[in-house]
C-alpha positions in Angstrom: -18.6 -2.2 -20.5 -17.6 0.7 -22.5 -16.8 3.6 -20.4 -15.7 7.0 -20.8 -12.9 8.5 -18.7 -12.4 12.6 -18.6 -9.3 13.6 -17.4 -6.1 11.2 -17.3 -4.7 13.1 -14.2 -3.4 11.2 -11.3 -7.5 9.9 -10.3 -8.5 9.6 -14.0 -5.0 7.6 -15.3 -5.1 5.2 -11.8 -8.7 4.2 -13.0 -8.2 3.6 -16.2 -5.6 1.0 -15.0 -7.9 -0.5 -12.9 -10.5 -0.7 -15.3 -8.4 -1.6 -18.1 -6.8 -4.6 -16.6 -10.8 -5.3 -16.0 -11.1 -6.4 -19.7 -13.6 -3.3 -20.1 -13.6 -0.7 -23.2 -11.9 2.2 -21.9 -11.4 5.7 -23.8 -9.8 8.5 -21.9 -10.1 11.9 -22.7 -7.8 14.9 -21.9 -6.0 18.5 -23.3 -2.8 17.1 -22.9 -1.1 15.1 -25.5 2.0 14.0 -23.8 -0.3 12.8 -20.7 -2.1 11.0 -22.9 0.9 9.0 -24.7 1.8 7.9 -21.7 -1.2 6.8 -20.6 -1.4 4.7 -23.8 2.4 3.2 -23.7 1.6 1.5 -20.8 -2.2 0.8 -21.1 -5.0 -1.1 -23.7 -6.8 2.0 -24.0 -8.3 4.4 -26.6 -7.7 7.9 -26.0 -9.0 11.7 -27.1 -7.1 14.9 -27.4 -9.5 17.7 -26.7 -12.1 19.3 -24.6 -14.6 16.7 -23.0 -17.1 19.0 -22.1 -17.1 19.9 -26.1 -20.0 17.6 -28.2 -17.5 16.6 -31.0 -15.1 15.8 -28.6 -17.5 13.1 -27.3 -18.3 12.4 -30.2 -15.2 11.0 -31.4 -14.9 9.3 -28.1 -17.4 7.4 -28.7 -20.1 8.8 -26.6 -23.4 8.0 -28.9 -22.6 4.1 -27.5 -21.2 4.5 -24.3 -22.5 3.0 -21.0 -20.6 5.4 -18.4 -19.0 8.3 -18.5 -16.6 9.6 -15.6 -15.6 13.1 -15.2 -12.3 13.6 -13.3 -11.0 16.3 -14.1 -9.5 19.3 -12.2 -12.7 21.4 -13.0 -16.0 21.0 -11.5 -17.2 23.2 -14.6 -15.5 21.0 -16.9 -16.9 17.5 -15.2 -20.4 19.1 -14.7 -20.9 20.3 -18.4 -19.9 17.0 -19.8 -22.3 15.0 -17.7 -25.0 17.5 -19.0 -23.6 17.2 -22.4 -23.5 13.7 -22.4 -26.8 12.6 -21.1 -28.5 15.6 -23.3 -27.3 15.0 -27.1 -26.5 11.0 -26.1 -28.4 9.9 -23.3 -25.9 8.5 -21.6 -26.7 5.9 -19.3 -24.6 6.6 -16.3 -22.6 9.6 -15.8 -20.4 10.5 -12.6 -19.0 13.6 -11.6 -16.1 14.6 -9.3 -17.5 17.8 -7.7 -14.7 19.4 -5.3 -16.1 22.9 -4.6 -18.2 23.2 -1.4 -20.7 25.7 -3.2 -21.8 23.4 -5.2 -21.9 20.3 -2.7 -24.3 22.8 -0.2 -26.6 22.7 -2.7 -26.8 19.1 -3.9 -30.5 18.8 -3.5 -31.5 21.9 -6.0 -28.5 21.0 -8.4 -28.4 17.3 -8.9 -31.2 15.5 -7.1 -33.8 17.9 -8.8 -32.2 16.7 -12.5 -31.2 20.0 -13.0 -27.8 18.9 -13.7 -27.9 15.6 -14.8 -25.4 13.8 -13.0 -25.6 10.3 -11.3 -23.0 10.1 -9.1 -21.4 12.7 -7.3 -17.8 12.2 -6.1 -16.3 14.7 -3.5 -12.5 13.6 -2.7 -12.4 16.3 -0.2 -15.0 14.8 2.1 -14.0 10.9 1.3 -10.6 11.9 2.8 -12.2 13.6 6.2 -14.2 11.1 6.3 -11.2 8.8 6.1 -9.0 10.9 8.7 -12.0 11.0 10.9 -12.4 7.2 11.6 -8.7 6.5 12.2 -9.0 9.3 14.7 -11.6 8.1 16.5 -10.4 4.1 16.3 -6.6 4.6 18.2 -4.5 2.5 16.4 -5.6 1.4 13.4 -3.9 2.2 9.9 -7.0 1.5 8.2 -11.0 1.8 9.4 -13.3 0.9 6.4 -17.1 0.4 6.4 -19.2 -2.2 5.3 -22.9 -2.9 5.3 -23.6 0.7 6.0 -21.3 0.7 9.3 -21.8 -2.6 10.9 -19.1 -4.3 9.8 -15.8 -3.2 9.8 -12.4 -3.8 8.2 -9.5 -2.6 10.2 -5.4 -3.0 9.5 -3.5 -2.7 12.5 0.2 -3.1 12.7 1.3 -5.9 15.2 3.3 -4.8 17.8 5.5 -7.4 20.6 3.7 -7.5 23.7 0.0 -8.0 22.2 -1.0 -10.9 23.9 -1.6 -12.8 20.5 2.0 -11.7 19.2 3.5 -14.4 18.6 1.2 -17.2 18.7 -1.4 -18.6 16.6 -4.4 -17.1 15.1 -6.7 -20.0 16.3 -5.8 -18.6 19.8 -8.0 -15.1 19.8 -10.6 -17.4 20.7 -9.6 -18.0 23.5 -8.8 -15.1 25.0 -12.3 -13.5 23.4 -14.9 -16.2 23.5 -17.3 -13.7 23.1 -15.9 -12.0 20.3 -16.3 -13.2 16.8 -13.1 -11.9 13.8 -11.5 -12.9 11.4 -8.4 -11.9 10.0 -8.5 -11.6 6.3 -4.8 -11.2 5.0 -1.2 -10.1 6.8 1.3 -8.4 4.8 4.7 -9.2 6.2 7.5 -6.6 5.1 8.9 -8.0 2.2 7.1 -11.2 1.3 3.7 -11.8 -0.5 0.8 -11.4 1.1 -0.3 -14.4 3.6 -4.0 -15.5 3.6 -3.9 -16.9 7.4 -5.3 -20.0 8.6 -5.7 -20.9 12.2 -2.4 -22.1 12.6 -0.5 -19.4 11.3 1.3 -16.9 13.6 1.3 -13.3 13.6 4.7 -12.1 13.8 5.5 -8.4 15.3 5.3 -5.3 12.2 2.8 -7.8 10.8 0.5 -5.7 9.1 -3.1 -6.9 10.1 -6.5 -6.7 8.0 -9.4 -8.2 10.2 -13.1 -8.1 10.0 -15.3 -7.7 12.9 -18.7 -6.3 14.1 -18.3 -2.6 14.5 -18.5 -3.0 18.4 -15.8 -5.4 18.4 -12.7 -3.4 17.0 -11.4 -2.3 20.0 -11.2 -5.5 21.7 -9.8 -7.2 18.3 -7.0 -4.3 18.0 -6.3 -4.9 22.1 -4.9 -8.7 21.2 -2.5 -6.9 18.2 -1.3 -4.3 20.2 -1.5 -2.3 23.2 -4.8 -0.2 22.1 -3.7 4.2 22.3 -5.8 5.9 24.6 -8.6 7.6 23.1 -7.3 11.1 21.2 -8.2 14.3 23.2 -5.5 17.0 21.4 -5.8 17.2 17.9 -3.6 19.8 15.1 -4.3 20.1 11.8 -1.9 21.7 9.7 -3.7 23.3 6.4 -6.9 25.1 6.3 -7.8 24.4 2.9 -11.5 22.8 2.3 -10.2 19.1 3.7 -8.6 20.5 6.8 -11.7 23.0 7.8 -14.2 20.5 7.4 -12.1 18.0 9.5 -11.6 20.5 12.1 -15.5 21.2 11.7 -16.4 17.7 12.3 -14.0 17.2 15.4 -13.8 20.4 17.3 -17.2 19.3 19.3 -15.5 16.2 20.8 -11.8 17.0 20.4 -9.6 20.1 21.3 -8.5 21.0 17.8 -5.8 23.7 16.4 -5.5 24.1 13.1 -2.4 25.8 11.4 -2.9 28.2 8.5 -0.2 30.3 6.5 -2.4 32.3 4.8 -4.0 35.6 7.4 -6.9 35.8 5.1 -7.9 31.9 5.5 -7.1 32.2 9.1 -10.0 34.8 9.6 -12.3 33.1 6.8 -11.4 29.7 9.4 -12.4 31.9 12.5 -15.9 32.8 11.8 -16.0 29.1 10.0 -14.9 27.1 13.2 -16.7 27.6 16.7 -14.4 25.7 19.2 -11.2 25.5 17.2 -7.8 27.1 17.7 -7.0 29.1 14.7 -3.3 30.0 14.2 -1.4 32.0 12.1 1.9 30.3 10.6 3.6 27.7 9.2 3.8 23.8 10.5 7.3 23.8 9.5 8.3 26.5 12.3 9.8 24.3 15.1 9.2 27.3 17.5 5.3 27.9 17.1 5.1 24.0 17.2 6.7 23.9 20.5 4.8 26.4 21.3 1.9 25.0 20.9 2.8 22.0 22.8 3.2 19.5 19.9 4.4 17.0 22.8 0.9 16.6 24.2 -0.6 16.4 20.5 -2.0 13.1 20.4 -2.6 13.5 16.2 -1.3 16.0 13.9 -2.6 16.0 10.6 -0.7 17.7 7.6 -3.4 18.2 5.1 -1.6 21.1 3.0 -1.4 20.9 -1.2 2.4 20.3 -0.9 3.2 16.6 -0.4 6.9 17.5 0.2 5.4 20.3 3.5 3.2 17.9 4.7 6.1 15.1 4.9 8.9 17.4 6.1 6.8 19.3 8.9 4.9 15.9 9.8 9.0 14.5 10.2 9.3 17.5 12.5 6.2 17.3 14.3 7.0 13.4 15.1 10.4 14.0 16.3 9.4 17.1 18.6 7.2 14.8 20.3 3.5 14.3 18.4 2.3 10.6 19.3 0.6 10.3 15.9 0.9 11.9 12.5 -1.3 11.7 9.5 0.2 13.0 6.5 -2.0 13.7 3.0 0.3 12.3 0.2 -1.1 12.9 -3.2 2.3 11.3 -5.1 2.0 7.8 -4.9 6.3 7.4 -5.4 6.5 9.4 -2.2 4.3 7.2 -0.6 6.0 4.3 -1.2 9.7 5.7 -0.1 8.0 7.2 3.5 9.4 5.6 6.7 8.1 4.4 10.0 8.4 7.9 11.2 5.1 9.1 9.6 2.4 6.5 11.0 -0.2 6.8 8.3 0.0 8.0 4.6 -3.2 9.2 3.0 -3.8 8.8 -0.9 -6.7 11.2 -1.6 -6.5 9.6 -5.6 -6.8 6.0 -4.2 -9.5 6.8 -1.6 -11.8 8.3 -4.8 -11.0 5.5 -6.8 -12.3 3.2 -4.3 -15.6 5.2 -3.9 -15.6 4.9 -7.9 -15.4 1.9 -8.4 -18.1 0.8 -6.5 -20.2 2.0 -9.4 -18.3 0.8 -12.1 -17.9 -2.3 -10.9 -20.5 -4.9 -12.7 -23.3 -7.0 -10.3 -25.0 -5.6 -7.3 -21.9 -3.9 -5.4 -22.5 -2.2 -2.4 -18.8 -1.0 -1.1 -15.5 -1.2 -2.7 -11.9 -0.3 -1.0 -9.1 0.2 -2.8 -6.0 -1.0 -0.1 -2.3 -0.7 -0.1 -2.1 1.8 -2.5 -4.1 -0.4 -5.0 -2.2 -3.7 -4.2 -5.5 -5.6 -3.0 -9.4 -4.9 -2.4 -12.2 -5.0 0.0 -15.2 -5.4 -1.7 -19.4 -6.0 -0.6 -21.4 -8.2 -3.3 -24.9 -8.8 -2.7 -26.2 -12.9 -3.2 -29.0 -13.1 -5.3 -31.0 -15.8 -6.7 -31.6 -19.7 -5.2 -29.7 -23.0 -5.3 -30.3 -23.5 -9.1 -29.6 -20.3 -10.3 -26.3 -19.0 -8.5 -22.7 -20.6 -7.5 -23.2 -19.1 -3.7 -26.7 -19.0 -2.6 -27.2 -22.1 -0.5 -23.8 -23.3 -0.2 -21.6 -23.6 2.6 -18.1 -21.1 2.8 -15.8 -24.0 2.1 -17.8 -24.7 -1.1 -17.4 -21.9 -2.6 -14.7 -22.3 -6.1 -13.0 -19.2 -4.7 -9.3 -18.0 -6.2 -6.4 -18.8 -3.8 -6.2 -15.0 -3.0 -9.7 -14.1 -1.9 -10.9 -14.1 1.6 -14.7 -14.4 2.7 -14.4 -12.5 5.6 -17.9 -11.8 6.9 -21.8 -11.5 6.0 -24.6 -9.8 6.7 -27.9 -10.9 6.9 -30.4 -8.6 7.9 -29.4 -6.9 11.1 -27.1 -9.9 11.7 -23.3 -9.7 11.1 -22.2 -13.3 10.6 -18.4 -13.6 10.8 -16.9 -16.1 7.8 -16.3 -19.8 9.2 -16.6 -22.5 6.8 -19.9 -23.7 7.9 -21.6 -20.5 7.1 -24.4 -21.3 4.4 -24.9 -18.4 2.0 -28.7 -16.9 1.6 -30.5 -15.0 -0.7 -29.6 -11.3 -0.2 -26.7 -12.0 2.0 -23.8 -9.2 2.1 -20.7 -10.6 1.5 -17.6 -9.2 2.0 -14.5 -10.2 0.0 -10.7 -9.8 0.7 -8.5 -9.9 -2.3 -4.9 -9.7 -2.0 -4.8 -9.9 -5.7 -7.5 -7.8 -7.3 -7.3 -9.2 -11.1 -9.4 -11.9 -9.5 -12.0 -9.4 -9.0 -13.4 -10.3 -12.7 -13.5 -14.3 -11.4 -15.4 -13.1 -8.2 -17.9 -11.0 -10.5 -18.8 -14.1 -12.4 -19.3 -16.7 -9.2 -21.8 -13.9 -7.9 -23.3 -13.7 -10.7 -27.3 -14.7 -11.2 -27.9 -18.3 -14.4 -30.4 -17.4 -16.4 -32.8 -19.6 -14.1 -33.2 -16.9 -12.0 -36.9 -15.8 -12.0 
């Protein structure tokens, strides 16, 4: 596929990799010439130096014979023109947009559904992230909530903690204790070794970090036999009133009592006519005083969602030691990320969340979900089975029968309104959801292919 990336920023440069290791024809486009040499040391890739939004620019991109264009830069104007641009003088088949501002996004209807921007796809990081913070408040214990199959399935990573009643012992076990409860656990990472597709026999040591598929209903009791499940969150501080930490605070204060943080006076009042039920406060989350306070002790999550990666680790350090049972701490540089400790429970990557959401149109066949995990070291993904025993490698053939890589994991299907849990008898059926755990995700070209349709397919 020959796309077109604008913008070789931190989203814009991480897809590119992706894509690029994906054997596709990738040109990226940006104003920067020393972002783009690096972008090229390291990567096959064409790039531009210039405007996108500018015809000759996409032009010389290569835009007359391009199948995607993706717009990522930092400019909403910049992305929105190029789509327009794109799809008016070259009729470009797909073009997707990263839109942040919420003026625009309140009027998706009248701007993009009615054509009169021509834009596809419409990525907003903002809301994938509070989106993202939302479901790993509202399921206690989890590192990781991701949807599948519109909800109904779910892939969770919990951390295993000694005492869990399956600590210790063998996977095959869960059964056992829930024998009306149907998982599966897809992959453990173990601090420092490789990733460990389980079998029944293998046994989950504590700090194990858990991925397991279940039924939406189901997480809670799955999460119980990992770890002693936290009580449900009441108390809720969000430190940063910028557009993700108001709409997070918007979504929550109904069902949670929420504070939210703000340096800036002016934000604080815009945030108080904004917010209904929320605590608005004045100040800095990095003041050990207005923390205290404000009882940090009895916060059950506090959520440092500034645009300063180095405030939103320091204050969500200082918010953990005074006492906060949980902290959730927006990260945009992936190094920091990786250098973090144990004292900062989950790290959000706004970059690899949109990534994720974009490559679930990228990708080639009928995929429905993709989730980028571990910083991009493996992927969830939900492929669609289509066509009959003669025309496809899946449809009609039992799990175990499936010419899977080593590193992928079926870990559940479903069929209708039915969520069918992977065990090797499963038989695969025309327009089944499947859902796919890679711990290696350069096999996700291999897992393309088995899926699919011969040209038998009628």
């Amino acid at each position: 596929m020959k796309i077109i990336i604008l913008g070789a920023g931190q989203v814009g440069g991480n897809l590119a990799e992706h894509l690029a290791d994906e054997k596709n024809d990738i040109t990226v486009i940006d104003e920067h010439a020393a972002t783009l040499k690096r972008l090229q040391e390291r990567l096959d890739l064409r790039t531009v130096l210039g405007n996108g939004a500018h015809p000759s620019t996409l032009m010389n991109a290569g835009a007359e014979d391009a199948d995607m264009l993706i717009a990522v830069t930092d400019s909403d104007e910049i992305n929105m023109l190029a789509c327009s641009v794109a799809f008016t003088l070259f009729r470009t088949p797909t073009k997707i947009s990263r839109v942040r501002s919420a003026d625009y996004l309140a009027e998706h209807a009248g701007l993009f559904e009615s054509g009169a921007i021509p834009v596809d796809v419409i990525i907003g990081p903002e809301q994938l992230v509070t989106r993202n913070i939302e479901q790993l408040i509202a399921n206690p214990g989890s590192l990781q909530v991701l949807d599948f199959a519109e909800g109904r399935i779910r892939l969770v990573a919990v951390k295993a903690v000694e005492g869990g009643p399956i600590v210790g012992r063998e996977l095959q076990e869960i059964r056992e204790h829930m024998p009306k409860v149907d998982t599966r656990v897809a992959a453990i990472f173990r601090r420092g070794g490789d990733p460990i597709i389980p079998q029944g026999s293998t046994i989950v040591e504590p700090n194990d970090e858990v991925f397991f598929i279940a039924a939406r209903e189901h997480i809670r009791q799955v999460t119980a036999e990992l770890r002693k499940v936290d009580k449900p969150y009441h108390r809720i501080m969000i430190v940063g009133g910028g557009n993700i930490g108001a709409t997070l605070a918007g979504r929550l204060e109904r069902d949670y009592q929420v504070k939210v943080i703000e340096r800036s006076y002016d934000r604080c009042r815009t945030l108080s006519d904004l917010l209904e039920d929320s605590t608005v406060l004045h100040g800095s989350g990095n003041e050990p005083l207005l923390l205290q306070q404000e009882n940090i002790e009895n916060t059950d999550v506090f959520c440092a969602l500034t645009d300063n990666d180095e405030s939103n680790i320091m204050m969500s350090l200082l918010a953990k030691r005074l006492g906060a049972k949980k902290v959730i701490t927006l990260i945009t540089n992936a190094a920091y990320a990786d250098l973090i400790g144990d004292d900062i429970d989950i790290a959000i990557s706004p970059q690899q969340i949109t990534i994720s959401s974009l490559l679930s149109h990228v990708r080639k066949g009928d995929i429905g979900s993709v989730h980028s995990l571990r910083r991009g070291a493996a992927e969830a993904i939900e492929l669609t089975a289509h066509g009959d025993a003669r025309s496809s490698k899946v449809v009609g053939r039992r799990l175990d029968e499936l010419k899977l890589p080593s590193s992928v994991t079926v870990g559940a299907i479903l069929r209708s309104d039915e969520v069918l849990i992977a065990h090797d008898h499963v038989v695969v059926e025309e327009d089944d959801h499947v859902i796919l755990f890679l711990t290696d995700r350069s096999q996700i070209s291999v897992v393309e292919k088995l899926f699919a349709v011969g040209f038998g397919f009628i």
